[in-house]
C-alpha positions as CSV (number, residue, x, y, z in Angstrom):
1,X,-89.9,-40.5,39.1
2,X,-88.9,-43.7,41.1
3,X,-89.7,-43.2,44.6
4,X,-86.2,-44.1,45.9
5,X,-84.8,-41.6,44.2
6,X,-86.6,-39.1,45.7
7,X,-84.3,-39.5,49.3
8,X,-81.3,-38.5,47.2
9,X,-82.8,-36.0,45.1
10,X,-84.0,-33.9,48.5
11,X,-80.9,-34.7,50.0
12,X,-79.4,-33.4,47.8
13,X,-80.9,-30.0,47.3
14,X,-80.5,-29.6,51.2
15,X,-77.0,-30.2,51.0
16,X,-76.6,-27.0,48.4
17,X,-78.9,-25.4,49.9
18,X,-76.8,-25.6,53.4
19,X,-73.9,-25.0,51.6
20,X,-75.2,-21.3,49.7
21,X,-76.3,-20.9,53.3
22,X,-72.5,-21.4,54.6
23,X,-70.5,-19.9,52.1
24,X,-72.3,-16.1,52.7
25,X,-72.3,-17.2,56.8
26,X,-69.4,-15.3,57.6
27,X,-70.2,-11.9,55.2
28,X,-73.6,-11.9,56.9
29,X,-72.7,-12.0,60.5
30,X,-70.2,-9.0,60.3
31,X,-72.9,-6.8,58.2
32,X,-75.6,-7.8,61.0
33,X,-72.8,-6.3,63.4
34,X,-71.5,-3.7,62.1
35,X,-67.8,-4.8,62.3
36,X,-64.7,-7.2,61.4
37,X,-63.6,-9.0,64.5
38,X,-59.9,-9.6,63.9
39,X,-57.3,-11.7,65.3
40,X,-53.9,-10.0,65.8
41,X,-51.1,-10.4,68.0
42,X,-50.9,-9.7,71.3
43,X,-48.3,-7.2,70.6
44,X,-45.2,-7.3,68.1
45,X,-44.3,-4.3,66.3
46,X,-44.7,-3.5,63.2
47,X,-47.1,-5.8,62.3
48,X,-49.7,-5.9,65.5
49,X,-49.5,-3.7,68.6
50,X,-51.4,-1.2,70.7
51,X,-49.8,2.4,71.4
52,X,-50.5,4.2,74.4
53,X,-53.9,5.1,74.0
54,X,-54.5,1.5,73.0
55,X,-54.7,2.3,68.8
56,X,-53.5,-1.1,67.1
57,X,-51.3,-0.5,64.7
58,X,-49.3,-2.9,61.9
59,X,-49.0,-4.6,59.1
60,X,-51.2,-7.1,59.8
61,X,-53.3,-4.3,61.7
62,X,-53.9,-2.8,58.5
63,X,-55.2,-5.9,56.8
64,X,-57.8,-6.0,59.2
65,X,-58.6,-2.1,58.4
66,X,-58.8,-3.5,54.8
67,X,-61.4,-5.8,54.7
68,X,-63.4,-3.6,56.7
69,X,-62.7,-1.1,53.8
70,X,-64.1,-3.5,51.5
71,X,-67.0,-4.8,53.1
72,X,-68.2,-1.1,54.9
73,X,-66.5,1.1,53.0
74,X,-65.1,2.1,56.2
75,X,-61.6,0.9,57.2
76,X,-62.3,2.1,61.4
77,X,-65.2,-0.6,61.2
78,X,-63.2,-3.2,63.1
79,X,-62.6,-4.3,66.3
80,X,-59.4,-6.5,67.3
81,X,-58.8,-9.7,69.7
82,X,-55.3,-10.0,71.0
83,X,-54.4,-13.9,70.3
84,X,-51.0,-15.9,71.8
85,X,-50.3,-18.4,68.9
86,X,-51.8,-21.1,71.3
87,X,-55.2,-19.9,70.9
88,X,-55.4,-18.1,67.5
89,X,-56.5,-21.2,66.0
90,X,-59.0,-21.9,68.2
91,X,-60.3,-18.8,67.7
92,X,-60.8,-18.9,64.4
93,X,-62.4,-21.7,64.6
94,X,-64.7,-21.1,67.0
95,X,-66.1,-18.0,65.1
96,X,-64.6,-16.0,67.8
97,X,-63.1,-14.1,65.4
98,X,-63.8,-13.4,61.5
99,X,-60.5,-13.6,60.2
100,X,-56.9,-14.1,61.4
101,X,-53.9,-11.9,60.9
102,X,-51.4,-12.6,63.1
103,X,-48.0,-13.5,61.5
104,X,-49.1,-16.8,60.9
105,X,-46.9,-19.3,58.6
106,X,-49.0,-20.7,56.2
107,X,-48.1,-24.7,55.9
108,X,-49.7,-27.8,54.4
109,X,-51.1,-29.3,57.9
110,X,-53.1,-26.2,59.2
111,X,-54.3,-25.7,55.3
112,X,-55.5,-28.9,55.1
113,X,-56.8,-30.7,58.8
114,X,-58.1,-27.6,60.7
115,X,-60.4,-26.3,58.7
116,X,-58.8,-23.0,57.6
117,X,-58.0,-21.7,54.8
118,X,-55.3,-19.2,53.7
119,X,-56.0,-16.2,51.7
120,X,-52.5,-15.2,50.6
121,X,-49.3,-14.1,51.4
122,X,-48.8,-10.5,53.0
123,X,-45.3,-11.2,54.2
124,X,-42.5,-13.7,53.3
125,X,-39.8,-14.7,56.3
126,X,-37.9,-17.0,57.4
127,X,-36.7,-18.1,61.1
128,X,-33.4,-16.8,62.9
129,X,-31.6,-16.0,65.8
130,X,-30.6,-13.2,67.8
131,X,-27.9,-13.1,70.4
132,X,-26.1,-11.2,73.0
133,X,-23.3,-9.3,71.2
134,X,-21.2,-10.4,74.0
135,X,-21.6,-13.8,73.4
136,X,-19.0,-13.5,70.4
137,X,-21.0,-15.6,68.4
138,X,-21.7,-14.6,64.5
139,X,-23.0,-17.7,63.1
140,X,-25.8,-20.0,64.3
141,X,-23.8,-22.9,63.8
142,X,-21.6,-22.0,66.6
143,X,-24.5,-22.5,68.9
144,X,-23.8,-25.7,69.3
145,X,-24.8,-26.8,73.2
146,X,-26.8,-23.6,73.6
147,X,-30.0,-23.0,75.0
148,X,-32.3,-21.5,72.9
149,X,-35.5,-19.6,74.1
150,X,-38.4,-20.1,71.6
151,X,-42.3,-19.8,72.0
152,X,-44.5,-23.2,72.2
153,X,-47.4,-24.0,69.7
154,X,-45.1,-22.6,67.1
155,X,-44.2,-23.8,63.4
156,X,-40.4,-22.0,65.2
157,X,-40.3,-24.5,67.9
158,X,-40.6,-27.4,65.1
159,X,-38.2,-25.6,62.9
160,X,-35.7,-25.1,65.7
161,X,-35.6,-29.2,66.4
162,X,-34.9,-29.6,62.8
163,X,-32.3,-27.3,62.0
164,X,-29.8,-28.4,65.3
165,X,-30.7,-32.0,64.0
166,X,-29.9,-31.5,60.3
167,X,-26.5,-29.8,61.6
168,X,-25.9,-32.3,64.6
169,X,-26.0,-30.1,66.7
170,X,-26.8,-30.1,70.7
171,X,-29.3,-27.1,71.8
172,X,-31.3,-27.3,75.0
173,X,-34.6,-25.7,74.4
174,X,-36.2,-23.2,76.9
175,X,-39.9,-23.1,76.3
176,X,-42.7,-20.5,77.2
177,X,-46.3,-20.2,75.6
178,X,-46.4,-16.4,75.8
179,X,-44.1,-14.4,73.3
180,X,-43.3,-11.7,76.2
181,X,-41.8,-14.4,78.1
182,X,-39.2,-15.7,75.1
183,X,-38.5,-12.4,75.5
184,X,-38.0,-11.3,79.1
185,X,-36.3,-14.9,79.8
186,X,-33.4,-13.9,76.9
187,X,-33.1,-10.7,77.7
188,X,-32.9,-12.0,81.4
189,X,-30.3,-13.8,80.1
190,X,-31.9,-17.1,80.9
191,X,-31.1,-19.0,77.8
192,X,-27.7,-18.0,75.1
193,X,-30.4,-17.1,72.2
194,X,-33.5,-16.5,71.1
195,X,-35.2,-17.9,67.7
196,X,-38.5,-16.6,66.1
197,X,-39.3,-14.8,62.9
198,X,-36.8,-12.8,61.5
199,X,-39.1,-10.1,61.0
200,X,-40.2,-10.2,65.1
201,X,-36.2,-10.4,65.9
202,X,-36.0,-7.2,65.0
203,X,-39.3,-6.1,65.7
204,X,-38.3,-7.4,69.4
205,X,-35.1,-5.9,69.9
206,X,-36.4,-2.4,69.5
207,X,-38.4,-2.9,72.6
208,X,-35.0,-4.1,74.9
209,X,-32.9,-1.8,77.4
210,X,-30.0,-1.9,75.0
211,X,-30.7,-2.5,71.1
212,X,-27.5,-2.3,69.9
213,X,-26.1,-5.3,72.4
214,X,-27.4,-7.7,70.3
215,X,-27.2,-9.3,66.9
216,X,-29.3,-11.2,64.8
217,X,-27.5,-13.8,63.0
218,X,-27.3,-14.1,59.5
219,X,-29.1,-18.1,58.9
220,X,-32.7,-17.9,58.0
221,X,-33.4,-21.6,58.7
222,X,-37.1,-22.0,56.8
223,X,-39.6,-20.8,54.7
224,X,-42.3,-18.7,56.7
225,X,-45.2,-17.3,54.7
226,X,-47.6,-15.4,56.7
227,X,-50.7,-14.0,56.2
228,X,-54.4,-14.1,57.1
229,X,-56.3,-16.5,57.8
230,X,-60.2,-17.5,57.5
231,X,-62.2,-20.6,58.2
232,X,-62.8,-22.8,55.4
233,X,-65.8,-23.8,53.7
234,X,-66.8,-20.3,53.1
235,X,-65.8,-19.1,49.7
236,X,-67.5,-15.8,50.0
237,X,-65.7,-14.6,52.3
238,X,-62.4,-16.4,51.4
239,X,-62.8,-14.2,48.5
240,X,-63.0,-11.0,49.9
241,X,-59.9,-11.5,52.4
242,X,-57.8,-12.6,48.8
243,X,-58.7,-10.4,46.9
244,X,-58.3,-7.4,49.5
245,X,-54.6,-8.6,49.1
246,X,-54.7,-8.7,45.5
247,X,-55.9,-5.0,45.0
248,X,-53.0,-4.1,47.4
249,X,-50.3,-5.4,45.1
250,X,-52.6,-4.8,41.5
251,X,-52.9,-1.3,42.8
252,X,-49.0,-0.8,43.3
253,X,-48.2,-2.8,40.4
254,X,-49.9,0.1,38.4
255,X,-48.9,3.1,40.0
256,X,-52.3,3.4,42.2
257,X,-51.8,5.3,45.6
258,X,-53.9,6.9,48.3
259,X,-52.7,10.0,46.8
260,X,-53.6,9.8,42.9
261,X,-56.1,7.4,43.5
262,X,-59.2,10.3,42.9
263,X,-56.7,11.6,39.6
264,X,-56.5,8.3,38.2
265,X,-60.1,7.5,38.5
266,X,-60.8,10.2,36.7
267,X,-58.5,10.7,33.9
268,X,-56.8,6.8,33.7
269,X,-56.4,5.4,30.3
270,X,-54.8,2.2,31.2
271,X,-57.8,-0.4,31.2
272,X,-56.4,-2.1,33.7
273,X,-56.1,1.0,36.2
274,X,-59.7,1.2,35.5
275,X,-60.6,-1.9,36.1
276,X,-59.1,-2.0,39.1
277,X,-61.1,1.5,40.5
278,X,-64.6,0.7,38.4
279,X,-63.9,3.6,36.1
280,X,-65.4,1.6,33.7
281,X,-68.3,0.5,35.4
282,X,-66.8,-3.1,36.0
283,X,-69.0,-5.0,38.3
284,X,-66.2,-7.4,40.4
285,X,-67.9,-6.4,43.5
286,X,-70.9,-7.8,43.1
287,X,-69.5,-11.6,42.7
288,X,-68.5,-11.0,46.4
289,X,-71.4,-8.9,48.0
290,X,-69.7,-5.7,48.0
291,X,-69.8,-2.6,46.5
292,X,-67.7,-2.2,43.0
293,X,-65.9,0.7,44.1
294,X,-64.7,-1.6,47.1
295,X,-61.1,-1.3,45.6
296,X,-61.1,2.3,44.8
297,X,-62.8,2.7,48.3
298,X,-59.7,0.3,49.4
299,X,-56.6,2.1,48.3
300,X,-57.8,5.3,49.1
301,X,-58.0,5.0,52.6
302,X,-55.5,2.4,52.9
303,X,-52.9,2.8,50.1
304,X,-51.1,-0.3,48.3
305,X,-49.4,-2.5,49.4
306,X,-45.8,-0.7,49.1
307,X,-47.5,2.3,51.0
308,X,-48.5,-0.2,53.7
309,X,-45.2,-2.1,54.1
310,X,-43.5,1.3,54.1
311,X,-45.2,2.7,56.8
312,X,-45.2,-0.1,59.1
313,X,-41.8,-2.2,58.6
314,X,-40.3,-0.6,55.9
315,X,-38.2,2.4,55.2
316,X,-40.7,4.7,56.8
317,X,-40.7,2.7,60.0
318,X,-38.3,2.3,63.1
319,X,-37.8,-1.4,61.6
320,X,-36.1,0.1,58.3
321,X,-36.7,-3.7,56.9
322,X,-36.2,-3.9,53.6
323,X,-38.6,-5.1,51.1
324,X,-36.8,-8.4,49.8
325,X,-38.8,-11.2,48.9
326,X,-41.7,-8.6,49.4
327,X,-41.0,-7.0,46.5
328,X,-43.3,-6.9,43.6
329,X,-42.5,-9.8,41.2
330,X,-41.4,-6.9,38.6
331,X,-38.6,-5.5,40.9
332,X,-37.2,-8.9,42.3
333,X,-39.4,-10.0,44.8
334,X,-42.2,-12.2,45.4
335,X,-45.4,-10.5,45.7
336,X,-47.5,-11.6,42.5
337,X,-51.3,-11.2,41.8
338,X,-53.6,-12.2,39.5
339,X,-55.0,-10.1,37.4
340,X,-57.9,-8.2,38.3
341,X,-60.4,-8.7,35.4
C-alpha cells in the first residue's frame, strides 16, 4: 500500500465510523434517559395543550406518546417542552428536544438549510382568516385596507404578504411573536382579522367569550403540511419518527384498532395485518433498534391514525373538523403510506 494513501484510507474509516456513531446518537440518549423530550405548542387545542392538572393533550401530543410507544413500549415515557414558533427550531437544534411536533409546515428551506428533517405528514392545512361577525365581511378579498393580526417567525406571516400582493390588495399587518397575543389583540379588537392555520382558527375561537361572533372565512390561501420534525443526519431515528406515522395509517388502512388489535394478532389471515403486528414473526424492528412488536405495542395503546384524529379534532372532539385532505388515500383524502413489508 502507497503511503499517501494511507491519510485517506484512515480518514475515511473515521468519517463512517463518526457517522454509525451519529446516526444511533439520538435513539441512544433517550434510552440512557428513560424518555422522549418533545416539542409541542405552547397551547392550541386539539393538537397541543395542557388541561387543568397540566396533562398535554393533542394530536400532535399523541405523536409524541407514539414514539415513546415505539421505542419503550410505553406511550407515558415522555416528557414535553412548550415551544413559541420563534424558538422551536432552535430547540431542535440544540438537542434540547428529540423531536418536534408542533404544527409545523413542512417547506423546502427549513428541509433543506437548517438541518432538519421532516418525517411525514400528520395533518394537511392551509391558512385562513377569521373575523368578527359584525364586521359583515364573508370573503377575504373584501379585506382590503384591513389590519390583520398574525404571529412572527411564521411560514403565515410570509403567506399573508403574498396573498394581499397577488390580489393587490392593502393590509396593515399587526405583529406579535406569542400566539396568545394574535389572539388577545383580535379579540381585543385591535386589528379587523386574524390569519393563522385553518385548523388553529377554529381551534382558537373555542377558547373566546363569544364563539359564535365570529366567522372563519372560506379562502385557504396555501399549502400547510405539518408534522414532526427531527434533526437531520440521523437516519435511525428519522426512521422511527416515519415509520411511527406509517403504522398509524397502515394500521387503519387495514382495519387495525386499539380495540381488535389482540383479536387480529391472533386469528389475522391477511399477510399484511400480520406483518404489520409480527404475527409472523417479521423482524422490521430490529432495522431500527426496537422491539418487533413496536407496531402492535403502537396501535394498542395509541389506536390508528383515524382513532387519533377522531378523538382529538375530529368528530369525537369539540373541533368536529372533518377529515378532508386527512383522509386515507382510499376514501378521498391524502394520507398514503408505504407499505410495511
Amino acid at each position: 500500500m502507497k503511503k499517501h494513501l494511507l491519510p485517506v484510507i484512515l480518514g475515511l474509516a473515521g468519517a463512517a465510523m463518526t457517522a454509525g456513531v451519529a446516526s444511533a446518537a439520538t435513539l441512544d440518549s433517550v434510552k440512557a434517559k428513560g424518555f422522549v423530550q418533545c416539542g409541542v405548542n405552547t397551547g392550541l387545542p386539539g393538537f397541543a395543550a395542557p388541561d387543568d392538572k397540566g396533562n398535554w393533550t393533542g394530536l400532535d401530543v399523541d405523536y409524541c406518546k407514539a414514539v415513546a410507544a415505539v421505542v419503550f413500549g410505553d406511550s407515558t415515557k415522555v416528557k414535553f417542552t412548550p415551544l413559541s414558533a420563534k424558538d422551536r427550531f432552535t430547540a431542535l437544534q440544540s438537542g434540547e428536544i428529540d423531536m418536534l411536533s408542533r404544527n409545523t409546515t413542512w417547506t423546502m428551506s427549513r428541509d433543506t438549510q437548517m438541518g432538519l428533517t421532516f418525517a411525514g405528514v400528520n395533518y394537511y392545512d392551509g391558512q385562513g382568516f377569521i373575523v368578527k361577525k359584525a364586521l359583515g365581511v364573508d370573503s377575504a378579498l373584501k379585506l382590503d385596507g384591513a389590519s390583520i393580526c398574525v404571529q412572527s417567525g411564521t411560514t403565515t406571516e410570509l403567506n399573508l404578504a403574498d396573498y394581499f400582493a397577488g390580489n393587490n390588495i392593502k393590509f396593515t399587518p399587526v405583529v406579535f411573536e406569542k400566539v396568545d397575543e394574535v389572539n388577545a389583540a383580535y379579540e381585543a379588537g385591535r386589528c379587523d382579522a386574524m390569519t393563522t392555520d385553518a385548523s388553529g382558527l377554529y381551534a382558537y375561537r373555542l377558547t373566546f367569550q363569544q364563539p359564535d361572533a365570529h366567522i372563519v372565512l372560506p379562502e385557504i390561501i396555501s399549502k400547510e403540511p405539518l408534522g414532526p420534525v427531527v434533526r437531520a443526519g440521523d437516519v435511525q431515528w428519522l426512521n422511527i419518527v416515519k415509520w411511527t406515522h406509517d403504522a398509524l395509517l397502515e394500521a387503519e388502512e387495514y382495519g387495525i384498532t386499539s380495540k381488535n388489535v389482540d383479536e387480529l394478532k391472533k386469528s389475522s389471515t391477511n399477510p399484511n395485518v400480520k406483518r404489520i403486528l409480527a404475527a409472523d414473526d417479521s423482524k422490521f424492528g430490529e432495522a431500527m433498534g426496537v422491539p418487533n412488536t413496536w407496531a402492535y405495542t403502537l396501535i394498542k395503546q395509541m389506536g390508528n391514525y383515524g382513532e387519533i384524529f377522531d378523538r382529538n379534532v375530529g368528530a369525537g372532539s369539540p373541533l368536529k373538523i372533518e377529515r378532508g385532505l386527512n383522509a386515507l388515500w382510499s376514501k378521498g383524502g391524502l394520507q398514503y403510506s408505504p407499505p410495511i413489508r
